[in-house]
C-alpha positions as CSV (number, residue, x, y, z in Angstrom):
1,X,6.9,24.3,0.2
2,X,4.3,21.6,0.7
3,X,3.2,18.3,1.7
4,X,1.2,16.2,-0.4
5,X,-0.3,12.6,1.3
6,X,-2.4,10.4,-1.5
7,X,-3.7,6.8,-1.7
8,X,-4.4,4.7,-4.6
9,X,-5.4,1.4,-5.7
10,X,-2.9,-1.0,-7.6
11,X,-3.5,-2.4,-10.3
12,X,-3.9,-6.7,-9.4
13,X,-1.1,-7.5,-11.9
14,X,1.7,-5.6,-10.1
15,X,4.8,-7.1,-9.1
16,X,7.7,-6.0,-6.8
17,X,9.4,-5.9,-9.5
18,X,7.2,-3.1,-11.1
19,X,7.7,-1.8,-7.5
20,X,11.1,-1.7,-7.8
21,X,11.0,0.3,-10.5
22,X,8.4,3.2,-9.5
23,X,10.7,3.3,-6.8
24,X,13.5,3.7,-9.1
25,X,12.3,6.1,-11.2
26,X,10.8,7.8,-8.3
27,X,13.9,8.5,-6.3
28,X,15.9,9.5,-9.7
29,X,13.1,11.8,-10.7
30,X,13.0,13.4,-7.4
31,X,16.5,14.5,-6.6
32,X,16.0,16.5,-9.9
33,X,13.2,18.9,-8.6
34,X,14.4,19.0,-4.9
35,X,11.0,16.7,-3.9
36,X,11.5,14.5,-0.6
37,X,8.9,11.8,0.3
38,X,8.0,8.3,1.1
39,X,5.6,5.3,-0.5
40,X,4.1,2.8,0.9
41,X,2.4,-0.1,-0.9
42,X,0.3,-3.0,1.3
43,X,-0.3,-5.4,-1.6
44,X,-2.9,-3.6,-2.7
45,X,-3.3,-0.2,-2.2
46,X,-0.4,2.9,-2.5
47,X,-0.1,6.0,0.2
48,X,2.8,8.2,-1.1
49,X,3.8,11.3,1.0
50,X,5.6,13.9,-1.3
51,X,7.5,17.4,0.0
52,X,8.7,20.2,-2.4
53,X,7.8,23.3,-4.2
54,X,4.0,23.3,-5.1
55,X,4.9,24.4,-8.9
56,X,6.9,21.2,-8.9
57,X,4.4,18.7,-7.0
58,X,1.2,19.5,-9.1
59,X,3.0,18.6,-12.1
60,X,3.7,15.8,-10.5
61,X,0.6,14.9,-9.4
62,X,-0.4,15.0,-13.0
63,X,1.9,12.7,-13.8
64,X,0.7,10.3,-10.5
65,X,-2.8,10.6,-11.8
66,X,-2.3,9.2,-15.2
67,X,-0.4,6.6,-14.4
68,X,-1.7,3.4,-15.5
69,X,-0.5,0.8,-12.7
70,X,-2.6,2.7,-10.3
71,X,-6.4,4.0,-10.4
72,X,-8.1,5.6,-7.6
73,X,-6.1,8.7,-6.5
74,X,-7.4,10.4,-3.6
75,X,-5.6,13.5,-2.3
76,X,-5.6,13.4,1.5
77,X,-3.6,16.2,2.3
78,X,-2.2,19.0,0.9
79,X,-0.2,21.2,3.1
80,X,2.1,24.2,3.4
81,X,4.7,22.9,5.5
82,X,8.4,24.5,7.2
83,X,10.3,21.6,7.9
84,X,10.8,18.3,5.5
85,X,9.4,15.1,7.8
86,X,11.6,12.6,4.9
87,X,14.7,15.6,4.7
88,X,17.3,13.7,2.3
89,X,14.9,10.4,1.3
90,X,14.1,11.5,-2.4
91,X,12.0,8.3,-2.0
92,X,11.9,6.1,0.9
93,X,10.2,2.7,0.2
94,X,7.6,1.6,3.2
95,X,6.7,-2.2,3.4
96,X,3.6,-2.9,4.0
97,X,3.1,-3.1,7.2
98,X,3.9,0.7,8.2
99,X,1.3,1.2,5.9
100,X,-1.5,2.4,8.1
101,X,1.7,4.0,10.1
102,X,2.2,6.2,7.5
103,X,-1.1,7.6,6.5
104,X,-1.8,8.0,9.6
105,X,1.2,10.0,11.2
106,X,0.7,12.4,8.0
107,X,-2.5,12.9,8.1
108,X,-2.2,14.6,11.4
């Protein structure tokens, strides 16, 4: 298993409702492959922290790259990891200002 921390740049245009909706899709995709994680989203940039088998989180991270409401996509870490730090969030949502919180805490 392995953790995966990235930031990104949105794209101006994006909405909470279109934030919503990654989150959405996120947390429904997720609980399919077994992937825990967390994203964050400051108004304008992204830091998502993803957990889960390293088969299933570069296929994801495929997926992350080519996706169109984002640009910018800059692996941070990449990690084997034992233990889960989001055990049982499939995606938590992080307002902004745990932002910095966040990519900082997994960076570590």
């Amino acid at each position: 298993m392995i953790r995966i921390l990235y930031v990104s740049t949105a794209i101006p245009s994006l909405t909470e409702a279109d934030i919503s909706q990654i989150v959405a899709t996120a947390t429904e995709h997720n609980a399919k492959f077994d992937i825990t994680g967390a994203l964050a989203y400051n108004g304008v940039n992204f830091a998502q922290v993803l957990e889960g088998a390293e088969s299933h989180l570069n296929q994801l991270m495929t997926n992350i790259k080519n996706d169109e409401r984002h640009s910018g996509v800059i692996e941070m870490v990449r990690k084997p990891i034992e233990k889960r730090a989001f055990d049982g969030w499939h995606m938590k949502h992080i307002e902004g200002l745990q932002f910095d919180e966040l990519v900082h805490a997994m960076s570590a």
